[in-house]
C-alpha positions as a Markdown table, in Angstrom:
| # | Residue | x | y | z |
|---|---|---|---|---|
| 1 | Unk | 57.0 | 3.4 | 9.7 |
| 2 | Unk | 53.3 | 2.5 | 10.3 |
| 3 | Unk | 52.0 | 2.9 | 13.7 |
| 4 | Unk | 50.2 | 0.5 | 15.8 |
| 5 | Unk | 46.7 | 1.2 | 14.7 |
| 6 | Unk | 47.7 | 2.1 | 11.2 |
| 7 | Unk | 49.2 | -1.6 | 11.1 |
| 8 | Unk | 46.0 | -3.0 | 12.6 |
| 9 | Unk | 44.0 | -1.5 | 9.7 |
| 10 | Unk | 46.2 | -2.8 | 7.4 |
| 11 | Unk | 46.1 | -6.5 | 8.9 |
| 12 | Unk | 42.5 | -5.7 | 8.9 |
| 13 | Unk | 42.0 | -4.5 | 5.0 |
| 14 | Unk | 43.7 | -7.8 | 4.2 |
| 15 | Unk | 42.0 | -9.9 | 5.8 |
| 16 | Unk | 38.9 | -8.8 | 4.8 |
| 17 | Unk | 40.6 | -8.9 | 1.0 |
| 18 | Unk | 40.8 | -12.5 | 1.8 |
| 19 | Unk | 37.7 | -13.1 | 3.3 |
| 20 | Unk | 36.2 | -11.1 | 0.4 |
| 21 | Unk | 38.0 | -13.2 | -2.2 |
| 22 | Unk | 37.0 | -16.9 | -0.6 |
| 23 | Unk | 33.1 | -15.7 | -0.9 |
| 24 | Unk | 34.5 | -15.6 | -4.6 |
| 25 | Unk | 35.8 | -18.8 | -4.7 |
| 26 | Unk | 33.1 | -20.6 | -3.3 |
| 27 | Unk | 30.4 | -18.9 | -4.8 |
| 28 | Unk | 32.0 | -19.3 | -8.2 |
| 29 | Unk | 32.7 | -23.0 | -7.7 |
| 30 | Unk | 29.2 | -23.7 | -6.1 |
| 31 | Unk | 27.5 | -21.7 | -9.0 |
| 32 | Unk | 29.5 | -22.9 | -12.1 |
| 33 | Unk | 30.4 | -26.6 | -11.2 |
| 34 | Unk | 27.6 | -27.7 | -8.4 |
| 35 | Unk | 25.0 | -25.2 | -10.4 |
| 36 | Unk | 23.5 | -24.1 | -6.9 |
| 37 | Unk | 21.2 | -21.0 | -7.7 |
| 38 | Unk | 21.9 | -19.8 | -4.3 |
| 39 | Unk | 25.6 | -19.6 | -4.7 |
| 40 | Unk | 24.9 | -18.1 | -8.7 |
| 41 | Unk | 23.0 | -15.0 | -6.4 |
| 42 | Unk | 25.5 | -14.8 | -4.1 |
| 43 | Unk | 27.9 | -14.7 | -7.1 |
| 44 | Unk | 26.2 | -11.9 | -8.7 |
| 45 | Unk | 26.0 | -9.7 | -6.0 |
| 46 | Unk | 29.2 | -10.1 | -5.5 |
| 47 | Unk | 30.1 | -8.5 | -8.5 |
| 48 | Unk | 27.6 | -5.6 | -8.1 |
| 49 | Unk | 28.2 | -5.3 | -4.7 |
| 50 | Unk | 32.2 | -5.7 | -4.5 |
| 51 | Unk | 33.7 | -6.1 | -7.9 |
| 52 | Unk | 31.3 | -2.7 | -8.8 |
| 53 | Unk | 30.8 | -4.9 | -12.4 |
| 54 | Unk | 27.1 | -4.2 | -13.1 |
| 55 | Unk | 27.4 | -5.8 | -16.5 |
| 56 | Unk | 29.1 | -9.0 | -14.9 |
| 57 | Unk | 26.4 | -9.3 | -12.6 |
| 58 | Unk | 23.3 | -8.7 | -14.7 |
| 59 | Unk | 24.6 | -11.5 | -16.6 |
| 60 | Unk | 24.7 | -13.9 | -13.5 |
| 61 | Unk | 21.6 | -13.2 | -12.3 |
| 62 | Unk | 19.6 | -13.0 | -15.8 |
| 63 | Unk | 21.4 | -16.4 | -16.5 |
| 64 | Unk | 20.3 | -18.0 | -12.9 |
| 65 | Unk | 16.7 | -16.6 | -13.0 |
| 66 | Unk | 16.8 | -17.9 | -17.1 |
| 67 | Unk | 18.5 | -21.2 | -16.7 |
| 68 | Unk | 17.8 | -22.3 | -12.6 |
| 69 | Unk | 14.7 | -20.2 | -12.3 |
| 70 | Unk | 15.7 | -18.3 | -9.2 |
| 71 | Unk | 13.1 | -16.4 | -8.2 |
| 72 | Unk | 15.0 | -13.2 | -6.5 |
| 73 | Unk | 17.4 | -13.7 | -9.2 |
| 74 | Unk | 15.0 | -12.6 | -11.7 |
| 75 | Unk | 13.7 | -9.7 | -9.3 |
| 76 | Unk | 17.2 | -8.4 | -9.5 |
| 77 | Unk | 17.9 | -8.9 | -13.3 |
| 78 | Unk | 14.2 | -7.1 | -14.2 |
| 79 | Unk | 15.3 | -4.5 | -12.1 |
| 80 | Unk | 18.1 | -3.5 | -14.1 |
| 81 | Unk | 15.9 | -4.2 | -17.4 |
| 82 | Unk | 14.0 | -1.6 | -16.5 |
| 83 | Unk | 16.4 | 1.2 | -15.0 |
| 84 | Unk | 20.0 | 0.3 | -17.3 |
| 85 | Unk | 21.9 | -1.0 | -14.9 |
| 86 | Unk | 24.9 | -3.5 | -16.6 |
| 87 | Unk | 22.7 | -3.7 | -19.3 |
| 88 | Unk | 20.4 | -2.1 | -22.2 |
| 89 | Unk | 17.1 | -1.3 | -21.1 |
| 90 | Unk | 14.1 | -3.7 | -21.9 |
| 91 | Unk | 11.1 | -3.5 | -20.3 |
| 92 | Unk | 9.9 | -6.9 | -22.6 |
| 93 | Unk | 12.4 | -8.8 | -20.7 |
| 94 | Unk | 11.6 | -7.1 | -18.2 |
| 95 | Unk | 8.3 | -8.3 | -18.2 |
| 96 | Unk | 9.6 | -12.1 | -18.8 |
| 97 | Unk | 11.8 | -12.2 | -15.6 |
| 98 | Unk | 9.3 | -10.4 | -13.4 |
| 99 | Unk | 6.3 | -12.9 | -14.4 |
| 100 | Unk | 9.2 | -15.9 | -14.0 |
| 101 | Unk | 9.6 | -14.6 | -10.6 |
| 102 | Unk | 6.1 | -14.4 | -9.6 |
| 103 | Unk | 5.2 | -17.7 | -10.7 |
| 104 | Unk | 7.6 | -18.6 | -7.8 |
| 105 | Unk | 5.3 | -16.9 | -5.5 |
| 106 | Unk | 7.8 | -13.3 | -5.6 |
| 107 | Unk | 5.3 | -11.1 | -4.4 |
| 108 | Unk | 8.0 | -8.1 | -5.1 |
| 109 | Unk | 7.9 | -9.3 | -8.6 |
| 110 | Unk | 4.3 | -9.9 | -9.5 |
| 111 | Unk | 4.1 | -5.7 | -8.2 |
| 112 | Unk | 6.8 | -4.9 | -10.8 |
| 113 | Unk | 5.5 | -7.1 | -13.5 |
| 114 | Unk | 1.9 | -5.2 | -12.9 |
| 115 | Unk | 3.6 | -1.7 | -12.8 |
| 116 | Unk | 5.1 | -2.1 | -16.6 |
| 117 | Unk | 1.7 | -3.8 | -17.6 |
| 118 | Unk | -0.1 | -0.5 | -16.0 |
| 119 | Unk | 2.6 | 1.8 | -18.2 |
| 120 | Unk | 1.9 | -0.1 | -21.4 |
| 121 | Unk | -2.1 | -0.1 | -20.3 |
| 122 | Unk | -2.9 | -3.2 | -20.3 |
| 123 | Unk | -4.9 | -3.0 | -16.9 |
| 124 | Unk | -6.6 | -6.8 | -17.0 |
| 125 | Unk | -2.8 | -8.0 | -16.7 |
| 126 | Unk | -1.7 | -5.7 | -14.0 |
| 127 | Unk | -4.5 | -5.6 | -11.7 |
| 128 | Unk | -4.0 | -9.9 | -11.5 |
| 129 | Unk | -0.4 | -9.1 | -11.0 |
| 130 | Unk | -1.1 | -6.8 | -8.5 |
| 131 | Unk | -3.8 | -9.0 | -6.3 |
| 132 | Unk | -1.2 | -11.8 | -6.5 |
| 133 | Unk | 1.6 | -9.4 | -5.0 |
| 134 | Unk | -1.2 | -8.1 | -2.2 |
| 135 | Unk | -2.3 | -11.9 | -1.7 |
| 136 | Unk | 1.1 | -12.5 | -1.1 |
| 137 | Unk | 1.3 | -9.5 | 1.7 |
| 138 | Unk | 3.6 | -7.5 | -0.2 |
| 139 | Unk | 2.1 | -3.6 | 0.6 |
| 140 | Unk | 2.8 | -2.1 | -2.8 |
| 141 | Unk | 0.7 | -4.4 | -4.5 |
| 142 | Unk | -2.4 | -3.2 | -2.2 |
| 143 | Unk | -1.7 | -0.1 | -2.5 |
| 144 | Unk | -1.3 | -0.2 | -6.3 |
| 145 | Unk | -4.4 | -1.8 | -6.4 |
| 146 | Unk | -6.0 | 0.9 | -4.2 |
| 147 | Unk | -4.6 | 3.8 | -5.9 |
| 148 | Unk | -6.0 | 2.1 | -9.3 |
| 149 | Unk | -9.6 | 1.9 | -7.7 |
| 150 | Unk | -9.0 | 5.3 | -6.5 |
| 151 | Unk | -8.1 | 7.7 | -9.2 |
| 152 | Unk | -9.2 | 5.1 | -12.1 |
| 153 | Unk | -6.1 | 4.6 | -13.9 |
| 154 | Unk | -6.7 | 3.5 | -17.7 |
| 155 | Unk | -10.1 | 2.7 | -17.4 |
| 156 | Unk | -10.5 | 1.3 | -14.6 |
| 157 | Unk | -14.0 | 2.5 | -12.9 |
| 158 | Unk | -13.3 | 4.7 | -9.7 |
| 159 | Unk | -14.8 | 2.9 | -6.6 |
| 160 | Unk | -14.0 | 3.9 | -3.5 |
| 161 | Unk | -14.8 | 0.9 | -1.2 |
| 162 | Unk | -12.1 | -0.8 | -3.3 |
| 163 | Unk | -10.2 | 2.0 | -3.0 |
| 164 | Unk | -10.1 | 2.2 | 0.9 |
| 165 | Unk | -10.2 | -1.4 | 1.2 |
| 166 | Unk | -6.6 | -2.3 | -0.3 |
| 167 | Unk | -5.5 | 1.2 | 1.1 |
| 168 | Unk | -6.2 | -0.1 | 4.7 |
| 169 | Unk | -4.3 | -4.0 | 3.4 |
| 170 | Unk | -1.6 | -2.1 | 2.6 |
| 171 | Unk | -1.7 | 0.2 | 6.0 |
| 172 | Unk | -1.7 | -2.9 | 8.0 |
| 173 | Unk | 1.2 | -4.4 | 5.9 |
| 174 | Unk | 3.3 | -1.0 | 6.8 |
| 175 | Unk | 2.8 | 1.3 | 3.9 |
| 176 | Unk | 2.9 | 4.8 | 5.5 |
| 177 | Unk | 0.9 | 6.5 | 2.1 |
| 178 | Unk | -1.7 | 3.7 | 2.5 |
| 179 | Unk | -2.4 | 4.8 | 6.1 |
| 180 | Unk | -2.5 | 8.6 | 5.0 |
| 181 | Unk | -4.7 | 7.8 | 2.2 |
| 182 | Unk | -7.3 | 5.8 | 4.4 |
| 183 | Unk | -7.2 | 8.4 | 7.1 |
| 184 | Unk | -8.0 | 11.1 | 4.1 |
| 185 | Unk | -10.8 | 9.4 | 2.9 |
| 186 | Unk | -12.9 | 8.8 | 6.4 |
| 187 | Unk | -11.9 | 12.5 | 7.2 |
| 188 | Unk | -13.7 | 14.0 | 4.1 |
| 189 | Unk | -16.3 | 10.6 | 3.6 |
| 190 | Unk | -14.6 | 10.2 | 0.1 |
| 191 | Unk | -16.8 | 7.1 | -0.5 |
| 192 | Unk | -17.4 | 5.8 | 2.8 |
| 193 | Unk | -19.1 | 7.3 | 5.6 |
| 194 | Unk | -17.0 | 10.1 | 7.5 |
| 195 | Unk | -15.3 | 8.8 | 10.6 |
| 196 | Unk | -12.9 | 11.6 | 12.1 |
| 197 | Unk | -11.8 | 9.0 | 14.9 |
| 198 | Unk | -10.6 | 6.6 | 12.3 |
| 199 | Unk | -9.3 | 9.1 | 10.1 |
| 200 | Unk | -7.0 | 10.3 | 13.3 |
| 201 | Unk | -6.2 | 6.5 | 13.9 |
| 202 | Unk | -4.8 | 6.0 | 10.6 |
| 203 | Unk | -3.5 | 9.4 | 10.2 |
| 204 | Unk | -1.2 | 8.9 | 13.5 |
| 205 | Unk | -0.4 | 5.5 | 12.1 |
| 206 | Unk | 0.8 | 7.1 | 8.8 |
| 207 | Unk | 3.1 | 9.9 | 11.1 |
| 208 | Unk | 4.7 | 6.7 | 13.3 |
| 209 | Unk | 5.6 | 4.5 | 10.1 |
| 210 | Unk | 7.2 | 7.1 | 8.4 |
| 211 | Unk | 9.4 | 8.4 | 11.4 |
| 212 | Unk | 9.9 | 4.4 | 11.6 |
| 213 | Unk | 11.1 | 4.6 | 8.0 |
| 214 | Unk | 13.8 | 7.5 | 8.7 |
| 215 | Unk | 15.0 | 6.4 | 12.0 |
């Protein structure tokens, strides 16, 4: 015989069965019949998220960024495009989603669409892609665009002013390595004069967002 609190887990595994299985319901109805992108979302990451069917829910949210053009939607579906996930890898479809998704002002995704132009080198394309993502205050975006200026990815001439201004964009927006990198670059005058006060400002800033990030 169960005991009290063994019965009061199993009242409460069922009842977040149920609970689990209207989300279902609703999102399925509100997706398939009403064709609410929200609820197609929701719908996917229910599968990924509960059901554990990555291949069920690539196809819902590659369908709703395709057919409703919902932004995150197509975020999530480019995602697994590029790592596998439910579905062959295609970094050209990829690409399509992501560039979808950023033309409905997903800053996440114009990042990612720049990231696979920067791997196939075409650097006019990515460096757009990421200014729109750093326009649109998403930090990896500045920071890619710092680190391009930086090191001179594919071309791209090295200049440091650019280099420290999108690293300090991105430092503001909470990127830990955008801080260190800013901090690095007034400590040794790495293109801009030296500056050992701001170089501890954003070095301590760097230390306190990344404790932030494990805590």
């Amino acid at each position: 015989m169960a005991s009290g609190t063994g019965r009061i887990k199993l009242i409460e595994e069922k009842q977040a069965k149920e609970q689990m299985k209207s989300i279902f319901v609703e999102a399925s109805h509100a997706c398939n019949i009403e064709e609410n992108p929200e609820a197609c979302h929701q719908l996917g990451v229910y599968y990924h998220a509960v059901e554990k069917k990555a291949t069920e829910a690539w196809k819902v949210f590659y369908d709703n960024c395709m057919k409703r053009d919902f932004a995150e939607s197509c975020l999530t579906a480019g995602n697994a495009l590029l790592t596998g996930n439910g579905c062959p890898r295609d970094h050209d479809k990829a690409l399509q989603v992501f560039s979808k998704a950023c033309d409905n002002e997903n800053f996440g995704a114009c990042n990612n669409a720049g990231l696979v132009h920067q791997d196939r080198g075409e650097m006019e394309e990515a460096m757009t892609a990421f200014q729109k993502a750093c326009s649109g205050k998403f930090r990896n975006g500045c920071f890619n665009l710092s680190v391009v200026h930086l090191k001179g990815i594919r071309g791209v001439p090295v200049d440091m002013e650019k280099a420290l201004e999108y690293a300090v964009k991105s430092c503001d927006l909470g990127h830990a390595w955008g801080c260190g990198n800013a901090s690095r670059m007034y400590k040794l005058g790495d293109g801009v004069e030296k500056n050992s006060e701001l170089a501890d400002a954003f070095l301590k800033k760097a230390k306190n967002l990344m404790i932030h990030t494990l805590t």
